[in-house]
N, C-alpha and C positions, 0 to 999 in steps of 0.2 A: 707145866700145863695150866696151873694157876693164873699164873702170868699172863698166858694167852689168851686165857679167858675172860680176865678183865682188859687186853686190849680190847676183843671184842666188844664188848661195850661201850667203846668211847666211841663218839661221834662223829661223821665225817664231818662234822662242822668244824671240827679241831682245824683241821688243815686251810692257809687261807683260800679264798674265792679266787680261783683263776680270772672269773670274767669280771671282777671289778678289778682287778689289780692291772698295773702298767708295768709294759715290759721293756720298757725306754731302759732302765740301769742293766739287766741280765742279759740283753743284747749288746747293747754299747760295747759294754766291758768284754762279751763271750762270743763276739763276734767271729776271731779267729780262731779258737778251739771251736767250733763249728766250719768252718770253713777247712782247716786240718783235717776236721773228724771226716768230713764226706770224701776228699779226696783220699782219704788214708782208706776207710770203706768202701770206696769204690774202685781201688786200685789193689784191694787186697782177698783171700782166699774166700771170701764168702762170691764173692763177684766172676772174678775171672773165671775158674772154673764151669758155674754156673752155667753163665749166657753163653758160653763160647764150643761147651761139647759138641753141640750138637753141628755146629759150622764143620768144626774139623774130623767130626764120623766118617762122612763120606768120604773122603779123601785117605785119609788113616787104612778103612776099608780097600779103596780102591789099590792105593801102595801096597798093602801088607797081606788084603785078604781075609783080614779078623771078621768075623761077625761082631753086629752091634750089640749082641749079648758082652762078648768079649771085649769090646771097648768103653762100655758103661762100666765096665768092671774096676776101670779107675777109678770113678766117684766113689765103690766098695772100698778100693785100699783107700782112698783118703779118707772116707767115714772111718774105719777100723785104726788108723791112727789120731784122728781126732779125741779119739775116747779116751784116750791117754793124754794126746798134747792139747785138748784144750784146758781138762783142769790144772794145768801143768802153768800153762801160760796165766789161769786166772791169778795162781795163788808168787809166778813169777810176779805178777803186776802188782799185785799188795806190797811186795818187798820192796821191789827195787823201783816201781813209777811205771805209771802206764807210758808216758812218754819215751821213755829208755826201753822197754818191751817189743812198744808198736815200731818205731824205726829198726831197729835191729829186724826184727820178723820181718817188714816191709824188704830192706835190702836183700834177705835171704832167702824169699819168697821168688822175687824179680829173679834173682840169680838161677835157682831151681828150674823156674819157668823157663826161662832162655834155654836149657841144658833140654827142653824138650825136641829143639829146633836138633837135634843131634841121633834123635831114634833112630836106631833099625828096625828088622823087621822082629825080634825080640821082645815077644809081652813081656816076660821077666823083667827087659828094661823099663818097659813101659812104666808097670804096676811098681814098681823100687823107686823111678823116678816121681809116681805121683807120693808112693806113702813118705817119700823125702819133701817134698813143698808142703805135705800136708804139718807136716811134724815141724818146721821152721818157722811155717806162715801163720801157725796158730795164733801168733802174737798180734796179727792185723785183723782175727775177728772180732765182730765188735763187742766182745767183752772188754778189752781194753781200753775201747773210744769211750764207748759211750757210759763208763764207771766216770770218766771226767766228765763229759757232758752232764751227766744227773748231779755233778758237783756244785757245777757252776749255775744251773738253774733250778727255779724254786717254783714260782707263779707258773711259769708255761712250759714247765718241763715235757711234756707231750710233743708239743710244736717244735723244742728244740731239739730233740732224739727224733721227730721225724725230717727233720733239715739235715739234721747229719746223715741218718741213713739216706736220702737221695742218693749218695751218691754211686748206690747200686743201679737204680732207676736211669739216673744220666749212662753210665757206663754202658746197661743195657740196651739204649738210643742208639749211642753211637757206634757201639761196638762190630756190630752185625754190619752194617754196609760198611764202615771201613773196611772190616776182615775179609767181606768178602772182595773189596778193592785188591785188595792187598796179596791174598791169596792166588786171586786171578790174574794178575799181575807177575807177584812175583813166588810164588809156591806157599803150600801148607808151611814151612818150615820158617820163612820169614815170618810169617806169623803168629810164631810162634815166642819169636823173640821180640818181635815190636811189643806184645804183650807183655813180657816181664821187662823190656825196658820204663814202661809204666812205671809199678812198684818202686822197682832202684832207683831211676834218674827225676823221676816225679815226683814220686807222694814221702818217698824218706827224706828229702833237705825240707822239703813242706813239713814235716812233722816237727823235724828237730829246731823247725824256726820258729813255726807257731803253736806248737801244741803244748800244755802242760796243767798240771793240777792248780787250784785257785790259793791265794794263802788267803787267811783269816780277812785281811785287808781287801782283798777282793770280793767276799762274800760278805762283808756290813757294808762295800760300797753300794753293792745290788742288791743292798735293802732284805736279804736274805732271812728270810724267818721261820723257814719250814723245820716243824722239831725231827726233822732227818737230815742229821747233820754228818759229818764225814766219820762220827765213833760213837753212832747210835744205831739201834738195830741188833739181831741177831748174829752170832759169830757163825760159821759154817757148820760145829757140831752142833750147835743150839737152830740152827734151818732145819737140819737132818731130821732133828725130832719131832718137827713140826707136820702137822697132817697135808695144811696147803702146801709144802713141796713138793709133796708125792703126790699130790692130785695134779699141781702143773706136770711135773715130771711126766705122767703117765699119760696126759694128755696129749704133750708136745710130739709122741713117737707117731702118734694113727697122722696126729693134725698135718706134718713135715711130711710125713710120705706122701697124703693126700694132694699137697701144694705142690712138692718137689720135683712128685712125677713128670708132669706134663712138660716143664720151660726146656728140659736137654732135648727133648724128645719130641718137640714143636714142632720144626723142620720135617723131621719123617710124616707125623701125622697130619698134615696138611697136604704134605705128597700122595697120601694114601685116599684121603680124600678127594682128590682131583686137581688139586691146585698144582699151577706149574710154579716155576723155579723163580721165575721173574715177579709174580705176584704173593711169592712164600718171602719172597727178600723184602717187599715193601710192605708186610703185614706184621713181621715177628719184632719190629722193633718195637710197637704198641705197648709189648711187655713192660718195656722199661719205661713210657711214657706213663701208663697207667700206675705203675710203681712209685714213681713222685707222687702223682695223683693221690694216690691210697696214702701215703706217709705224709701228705700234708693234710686231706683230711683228716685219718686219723687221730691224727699228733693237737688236733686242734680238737675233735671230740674225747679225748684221753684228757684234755684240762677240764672239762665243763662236765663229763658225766661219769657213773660207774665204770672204771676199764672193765671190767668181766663182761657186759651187756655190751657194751663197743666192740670186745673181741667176739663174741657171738655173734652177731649181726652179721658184721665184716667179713668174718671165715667162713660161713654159710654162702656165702657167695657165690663163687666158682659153682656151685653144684650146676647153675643153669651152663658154664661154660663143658664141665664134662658130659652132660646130657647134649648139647650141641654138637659138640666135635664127635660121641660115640653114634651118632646118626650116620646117613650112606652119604650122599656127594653136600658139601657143604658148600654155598654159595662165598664170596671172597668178604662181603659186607659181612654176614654173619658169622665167619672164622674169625672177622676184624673183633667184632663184638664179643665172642667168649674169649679171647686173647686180651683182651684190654679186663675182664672179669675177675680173669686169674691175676694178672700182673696188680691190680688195687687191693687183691686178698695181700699177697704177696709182699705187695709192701708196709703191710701193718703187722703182720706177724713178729721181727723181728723187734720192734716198737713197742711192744705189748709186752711182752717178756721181759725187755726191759724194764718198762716201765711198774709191773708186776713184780716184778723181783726189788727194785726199788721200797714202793709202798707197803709191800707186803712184808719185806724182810729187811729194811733199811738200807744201812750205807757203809756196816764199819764192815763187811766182809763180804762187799758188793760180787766183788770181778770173782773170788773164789764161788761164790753162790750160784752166777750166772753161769761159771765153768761149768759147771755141775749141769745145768739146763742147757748149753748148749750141747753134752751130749746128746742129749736126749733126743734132741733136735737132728744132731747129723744121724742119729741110728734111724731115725725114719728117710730124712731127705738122701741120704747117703745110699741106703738101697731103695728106694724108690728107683732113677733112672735102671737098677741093673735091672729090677724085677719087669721094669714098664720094657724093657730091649726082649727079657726071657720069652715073657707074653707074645708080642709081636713076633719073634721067631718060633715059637711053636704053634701059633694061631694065626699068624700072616694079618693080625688086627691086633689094633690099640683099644675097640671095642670093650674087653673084659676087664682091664685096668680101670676105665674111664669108669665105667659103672661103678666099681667097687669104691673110686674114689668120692662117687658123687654121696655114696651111702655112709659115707667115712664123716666124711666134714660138718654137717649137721650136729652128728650123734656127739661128735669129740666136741664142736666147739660150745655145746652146752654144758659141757663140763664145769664151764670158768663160770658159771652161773651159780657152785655152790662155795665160792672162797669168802662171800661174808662179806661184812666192813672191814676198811683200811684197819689197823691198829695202829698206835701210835706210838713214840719210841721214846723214851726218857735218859 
């Protein structure tokens, strides 16, 4: 406790100036573990799931009959296994390499996925098949990536952790009118598997080519001087004890639900609102453009000023987009606008945490740390879509959800306003 209280005392002056410093060497050299990182992120369980439930609802629906309570219920089994397999996979990644982690999960993720393309009409199958991708693919969330990424950058670590995650954001672009291509073409079930052939035939040889940890030689070529080095920092039982983990912790579950709800559930609420099908397909990809958007901002105000006051701001956001959407018929231009609100929230969230978990608690027990906060994370995002499907089916409106979301995200993201100065790590 000592300890941490003369961290707090030292000064963010300690850490160098982002905005005088040049990022010529951290790029050069870290070019391709970013370029891995976002393809590996964007082809793995944070992503597909995400943008795509809501494509194949209908459909699911129309074949089997479920209600959309019942088929949000898969994002529940993959939360409820995440709570195991992500700290699983953080404290795999310490052992054995984030690189050795992330392909393996990457190829078994892709494989799971495919095996969707095989349903019957069997929730049982359904719900077994998701808490299986959920428990294999843990190893592509970006606890893994982005423990390397925070390695190899020092000056502009912000910028560089929001490059890499784009590539949720790209995914989300293109995702939606492919599938719908695809789907309308050739069935739900192809679609199923074009998606996890991603993962396998794409982002796993990408990994295992370019991705891996820096050695010593790498980080005095990029000029690396940040005293958070790869065996500085807190150990995971030494985070535990620490107040700022339970305050992020506790914040992450309202703030994920808040965010989470709305992206599965896009599609329905815009139908509800009047919009037809043809102008719901040209409006939801916004998500994922606005998603870069948020991650390169971000990632660029995370070098130059306090993260806690940049995640306030940011996640405060959305409130005008659930005040929008919980209104009666919404015009297509103004749907556009709360849709692009959300997706810029969206994509600093998982930037932030990283990034936070880094400064706050270093680097020698990153990916286990971060394990730990990504629960936290799926227990809100996880049931979000089922609770926002319960809603709509007992009230025939997304109304009651939106509101409560719009009251949630303020109160929580003021939270990050009491974590104090960086400490520093010796």
């Amino acid at each position: 406790m000592e300890a941490d209280l003369q961290a707090d005392r030292i000064e963010q002056a300690a850490f160098p100036d982002p905005a005088g410093a040049s990022a010529d060497g951290e790029f050069a050299r870290g070019w391709t573990i970013l370029l891995a990182s976002l393809i590996g992120i964007g082809s793995g369980l944070v992503s597909l799931p995400f943008y795509t439930f809501g494509i194949f609802a209908p459909h699911l629906a129309q074949e089997f009959g479920w209600s959309m309570g019942q088929i949000m219920g898969g994002l529940t089994i993959t939360t409820l296994a995440l709570l195991v397999a992500a700290p699983i996979a953080g404290l795999l990644c310490e052992r054995f390499g984030a690189r050795t982690v992330s392909a393996a999960s990457l190829a078994l993720f892709g494989l799971s996925y495919i095996s969707l393309a095989t349903l019957g009409g069997s929730l049982t199958q359904y719900y077994v098949t998701w808490g299986v991708a959920a428990a294999v693919g843990a190893g592509s969330l970006p606890i893994t990536f982005t423990r390397t990424v925070n390695r190899w950058f020092d000056r502009h670590r912000g910028l560089a952790l929001g490059i890499a995650m784009m590539g949720t954001g790209l995914f989300g672009i293109a995702c939606k009118p492919v599938l719908a291509w695809v789907i309308g073409d050739y069935g739900w079930r192809t679609g199923y598997a074009v998606l996890g052939a991603l993962p396998l035939l794409v982002a796993t040889p990408i990994t295992l080519l370019l991705f891996r940890d820096p050695s010593p030689a790498d980080l005095q070529d990029t000029g690396n001087t940040d005293p958070i080095t790869p065996i500085s920092g807190y150990s995971r039982g030494e985070a535990l004890r620490q107040w700022r983990f339970w305050l992020i912790a506790l914040l992450l579950v309202p703030l994920s639900f808040a965010l989470a709800g709305t992206p599965p559930n896009l599609e329905s609420i815009l139908s509800d609102k009047g919009l037809d099908a043809a102008t719901i397909v040209r409006l939801t990809p916004l998500i994922g453009l606005a998603s870069i958007t948020g991650r390169l901002v971000g990632g660029f105000l995370l070098d130059r000023f306090w993260a806690p006051a940049v995640a306030f701001v940011i996640l405060s956001v959305p409130v005008a987009s659930c005040l929008i959407l919980s209104g009666g018929h919404v015009a297509p231009a103004t749907a556009g606008f709360a849709i692009f609100l959300i997706g810029f929230a969206l994509g600093v969230e998982f930037d932030v945490v990283a990034y936070l978990t880094a400064r706050y608690f270093g680097m020698r027990s990153y990916a286990a740390i971060y394990g730990l906060f990504y629960v936290c994370f799926t227990i809100g995002a996880g049931f979000a879509p089922l609770v926002f499907g319960m809603i709509r089916d007992a009230a025939h409106d997304f109304t009651p959800a939106l509101i409560a979301c719009a009251i949630i995200l303020p109160i929580s993201a003021a939270g990050f306003l009491f974590l104090g100065r960086y400490p520093r790590f010796s």
